[in-house]
C-alpha positions in Angstrom: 0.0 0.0 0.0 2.4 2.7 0.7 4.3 1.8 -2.7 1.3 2.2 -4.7 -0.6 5.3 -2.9 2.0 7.3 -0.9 3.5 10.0 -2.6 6.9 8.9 -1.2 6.4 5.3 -1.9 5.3 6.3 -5.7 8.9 8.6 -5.7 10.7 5.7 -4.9 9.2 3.4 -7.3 9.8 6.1 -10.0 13.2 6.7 -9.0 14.0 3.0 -8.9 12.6 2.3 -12.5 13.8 5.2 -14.2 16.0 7.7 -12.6 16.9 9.9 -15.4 13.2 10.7 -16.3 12.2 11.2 -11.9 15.2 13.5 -11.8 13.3 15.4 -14.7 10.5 15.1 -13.6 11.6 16.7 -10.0 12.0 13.9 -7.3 15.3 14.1 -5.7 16.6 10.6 -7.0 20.1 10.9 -4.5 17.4 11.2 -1.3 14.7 9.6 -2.5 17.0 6.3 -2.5 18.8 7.3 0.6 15.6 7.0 2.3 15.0 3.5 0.4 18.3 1.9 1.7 17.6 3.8 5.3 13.7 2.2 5.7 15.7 -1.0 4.8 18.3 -0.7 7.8 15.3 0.0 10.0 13.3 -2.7 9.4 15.8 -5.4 9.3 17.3 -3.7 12.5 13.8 -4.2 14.2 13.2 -7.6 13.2 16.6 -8.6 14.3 15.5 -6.9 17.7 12.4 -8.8 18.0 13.7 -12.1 16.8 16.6 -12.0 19.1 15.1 -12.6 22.5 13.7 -15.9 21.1 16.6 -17.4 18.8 20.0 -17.2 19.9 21.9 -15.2 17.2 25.7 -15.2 16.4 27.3 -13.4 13.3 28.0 -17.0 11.4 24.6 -18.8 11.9 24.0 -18.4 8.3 27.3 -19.4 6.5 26.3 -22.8 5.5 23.2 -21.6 3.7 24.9 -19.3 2.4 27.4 -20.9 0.7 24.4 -23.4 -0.3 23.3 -20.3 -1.8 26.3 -18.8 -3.8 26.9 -22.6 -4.9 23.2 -22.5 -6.8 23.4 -18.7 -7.9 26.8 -19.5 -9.7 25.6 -22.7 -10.9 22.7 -21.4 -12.7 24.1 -18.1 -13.5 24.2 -14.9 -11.4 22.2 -12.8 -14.0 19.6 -15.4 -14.4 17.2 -15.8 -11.6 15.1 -18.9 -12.8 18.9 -20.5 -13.8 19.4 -20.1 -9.7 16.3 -21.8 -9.3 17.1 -25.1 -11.1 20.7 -24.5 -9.6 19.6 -24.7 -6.0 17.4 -27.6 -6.9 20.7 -29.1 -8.7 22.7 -28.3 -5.6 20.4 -29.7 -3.3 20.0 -32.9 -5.0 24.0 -33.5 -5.4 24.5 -33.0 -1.9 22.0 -35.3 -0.1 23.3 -38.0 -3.1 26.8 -37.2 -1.8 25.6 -37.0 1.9 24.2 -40.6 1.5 27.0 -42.2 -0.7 30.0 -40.4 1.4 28.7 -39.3 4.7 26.8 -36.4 5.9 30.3 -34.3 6.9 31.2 -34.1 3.2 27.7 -32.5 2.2 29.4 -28.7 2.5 32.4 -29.9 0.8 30.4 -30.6 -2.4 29.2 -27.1 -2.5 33.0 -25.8 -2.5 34.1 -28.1 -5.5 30.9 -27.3 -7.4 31.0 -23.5 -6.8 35.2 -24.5 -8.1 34.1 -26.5 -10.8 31.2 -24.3 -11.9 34.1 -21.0 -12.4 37.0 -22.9 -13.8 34.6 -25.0 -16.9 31.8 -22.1 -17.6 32.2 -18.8 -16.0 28.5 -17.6 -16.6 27.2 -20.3 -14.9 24.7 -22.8 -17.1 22.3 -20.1 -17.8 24.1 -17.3 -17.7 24.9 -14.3 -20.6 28.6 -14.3 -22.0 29.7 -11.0 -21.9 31.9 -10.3 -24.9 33.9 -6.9 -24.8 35.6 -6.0 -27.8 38.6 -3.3 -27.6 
């Protein structure tokens, strides 16, 4: 609601789509996403303050999803979002095949020699654009 009726929330919506025509148009593009990346901050600050008292938080809870994560972005490609899709599912499946074949304390291992194997055979990831620059 306050994207779509706010004056504010349409500003930021303009500014994120299009910032050359908001700018001419006369929303302040430099504060107008200030703001964005500041409402951001807040809210994740508050729901880190709520969800603390009930889940004991440390800095690296989230490193081995994480790296689960990366592993399926680069597979699939980092500019293609449905490529990450089938990579995660890809990921996922490899490692409980490995986790049952090998043992489960190999399962983060196959994410490291994936996300290795994935940059050193195709760059872009299986879905992923080849950028060709030409000097």
């Amino acid at each position: 609601m306050f994207f779509r009726f706010t004056p504010l929330g349409l500003a930021m919506r303009a500014a994120a789509q299009n910032p050359v025509s908001s700018r001419l148009v006369g929303i302040r593009v430099g504060w107008v996403l200030a703001l964005g990346w500041g409402l951001a901050s807040a809210i994740g600050a508050v729901a880190g303050i709520m969800v603390a008292p009930t889940v004991f938080l440390e800095p690296n809870m989230m490193s081995g999803i994480l790296l689960y994560a990366f592993a399926a972005a680069l597979l699939g490609g980092i500019d293609s979002p449905g490529g990450a899709v089938l990579g995660g599912f890809i990921v996922g499946v490899l490692e409980n095949v490995v986790g049952s074949i090998l043992g489960t304390e190999l399962k983060l291992t196959v994410a490291l020699v994936l996300i290795v194997g994935v940059l050193v055979v195709r760059p872009s990831g299986l879905f992923g654009k080849v950028h060709v620059t030409r000097v």
